[in-house]
FIROLO-550452 format. One line per field, with one value per residue (C-alpha): z, x, y; chain; residue number from 1; residue in three letters. Coordinates in nm, 3 decimals. Example, Ala and Ser with C-alpha at 12.3 -4.5 7.8 and 13.67 -1.06 7.14 Angstrom:
# residues 2
Z (0.780,0.714)
X (1.230,1.367)
Y (-0.450,-0.106)
kolba (A,A)
torro (1,2)
lomar (ALA,SER)
END
This chain:
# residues 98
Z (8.719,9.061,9.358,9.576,9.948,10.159,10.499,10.818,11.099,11.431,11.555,11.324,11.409,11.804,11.703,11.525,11.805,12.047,11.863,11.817,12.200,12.328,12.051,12.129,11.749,11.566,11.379,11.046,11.075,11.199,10.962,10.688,10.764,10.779,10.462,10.540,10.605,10.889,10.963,10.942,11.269,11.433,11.401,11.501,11.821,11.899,11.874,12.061,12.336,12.371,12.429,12.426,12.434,12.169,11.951,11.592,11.587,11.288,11.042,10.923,11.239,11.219,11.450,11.339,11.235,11.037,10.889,10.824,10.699,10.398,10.301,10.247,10.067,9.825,9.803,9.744,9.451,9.269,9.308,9.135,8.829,8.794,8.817,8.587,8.290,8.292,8.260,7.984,7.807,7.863,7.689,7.375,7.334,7.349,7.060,6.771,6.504,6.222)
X (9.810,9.877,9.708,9.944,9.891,9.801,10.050,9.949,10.150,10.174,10.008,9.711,9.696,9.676,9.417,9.213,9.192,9.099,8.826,8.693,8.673,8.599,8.332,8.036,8.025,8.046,8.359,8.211,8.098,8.495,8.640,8.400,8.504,8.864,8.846,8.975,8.838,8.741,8.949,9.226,9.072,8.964,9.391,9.482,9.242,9.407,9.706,9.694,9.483,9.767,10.080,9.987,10.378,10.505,10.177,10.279,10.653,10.793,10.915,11.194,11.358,11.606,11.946,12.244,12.428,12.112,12.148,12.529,12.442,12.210,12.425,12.703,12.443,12.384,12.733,12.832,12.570,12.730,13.038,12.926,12.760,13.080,13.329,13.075,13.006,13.409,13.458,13.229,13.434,13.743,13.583,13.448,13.826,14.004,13.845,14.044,13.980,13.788)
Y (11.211,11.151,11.308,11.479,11.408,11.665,11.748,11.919,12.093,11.910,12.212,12.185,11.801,11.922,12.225,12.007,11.748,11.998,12.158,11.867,11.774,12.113,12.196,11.934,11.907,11.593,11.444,11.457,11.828,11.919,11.769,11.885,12.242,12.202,11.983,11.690,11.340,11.210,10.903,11.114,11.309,11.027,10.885,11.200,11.162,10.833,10.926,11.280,11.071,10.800,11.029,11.376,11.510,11.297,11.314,11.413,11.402,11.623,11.445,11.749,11.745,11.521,11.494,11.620,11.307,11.193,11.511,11.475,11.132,11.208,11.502,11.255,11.000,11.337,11.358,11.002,10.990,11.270,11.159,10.782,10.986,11.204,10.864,10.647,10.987,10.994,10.631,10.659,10.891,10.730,10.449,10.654,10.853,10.519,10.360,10.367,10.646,10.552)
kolba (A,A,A,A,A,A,A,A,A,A,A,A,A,A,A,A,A,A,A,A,A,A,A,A,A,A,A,A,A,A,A,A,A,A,A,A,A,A,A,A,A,A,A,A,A,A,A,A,A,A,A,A,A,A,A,A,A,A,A,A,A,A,A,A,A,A,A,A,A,A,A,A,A,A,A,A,A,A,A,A,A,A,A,A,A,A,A,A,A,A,A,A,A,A,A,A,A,A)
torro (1,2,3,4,5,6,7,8,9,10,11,12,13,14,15,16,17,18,19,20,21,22,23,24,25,26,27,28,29,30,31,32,33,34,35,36,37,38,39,40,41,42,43,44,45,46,47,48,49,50,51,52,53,54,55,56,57,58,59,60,61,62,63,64,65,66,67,68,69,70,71,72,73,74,75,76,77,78,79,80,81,82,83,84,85,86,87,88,89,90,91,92,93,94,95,96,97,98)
lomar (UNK,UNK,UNK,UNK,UNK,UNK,UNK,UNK,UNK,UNK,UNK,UNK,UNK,UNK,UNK,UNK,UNK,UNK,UNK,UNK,UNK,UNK,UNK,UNK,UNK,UNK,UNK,UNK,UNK,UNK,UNK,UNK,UNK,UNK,UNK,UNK,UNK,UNK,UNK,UNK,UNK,UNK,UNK,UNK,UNK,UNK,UNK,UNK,UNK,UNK,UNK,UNK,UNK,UNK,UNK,UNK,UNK,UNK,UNK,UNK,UNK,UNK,UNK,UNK,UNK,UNK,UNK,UNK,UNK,UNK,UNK,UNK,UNK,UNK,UNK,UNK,UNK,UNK,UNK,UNK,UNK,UNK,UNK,UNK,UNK,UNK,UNK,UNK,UNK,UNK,UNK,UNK,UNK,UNK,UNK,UNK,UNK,UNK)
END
């Protein structure tokens, strides 16, 4: 079975950064004790280092036409099921009794 990937918070990402340069302690020992590995802190340090505002965007925010967008691509999907179930049983109930 599958692992299932773990997700932080943008504001555990930034927490986690911090403590890490404000504590003196090592990398290994941070990340040891919030149980995760440490490439993922060291990333995180990159990328919180490079662009501190748009560090971690979150990935559920999306704009409201993106939004509008994949509600339609729900709806569109249902809507091909519906049309291909009922051609389907258009096909069976025209078949000749036997």
């Amino acid at each position: 079975m599958a692992q299932k990937r773990k997700t932080y918070t943008r504001e555990f990402k930034i927490e986690a950064v911090r403590l890490l340069e404000r504590s003196g302690r090592t990398q290994v020992e941070i990340a040891n004790e919030l149980g995760m590995a440490p490439s993922s802190l060291s990333r995180w340090k990159q990328k919180y280092g490079a662009d501190v505002e748009g560090a971690f965007p979150d990935r559920e925010v999306l704009t409201l036409e993106e939004a509008r967008i994949r509600q339609l691509e729900r709806e569109n999907e249902i809507l091909r099921q519906e049309r291909d179930i009922l051609k389907k049983v258009v096909t069976i109930f025209s078949q000749p009794s036997r």
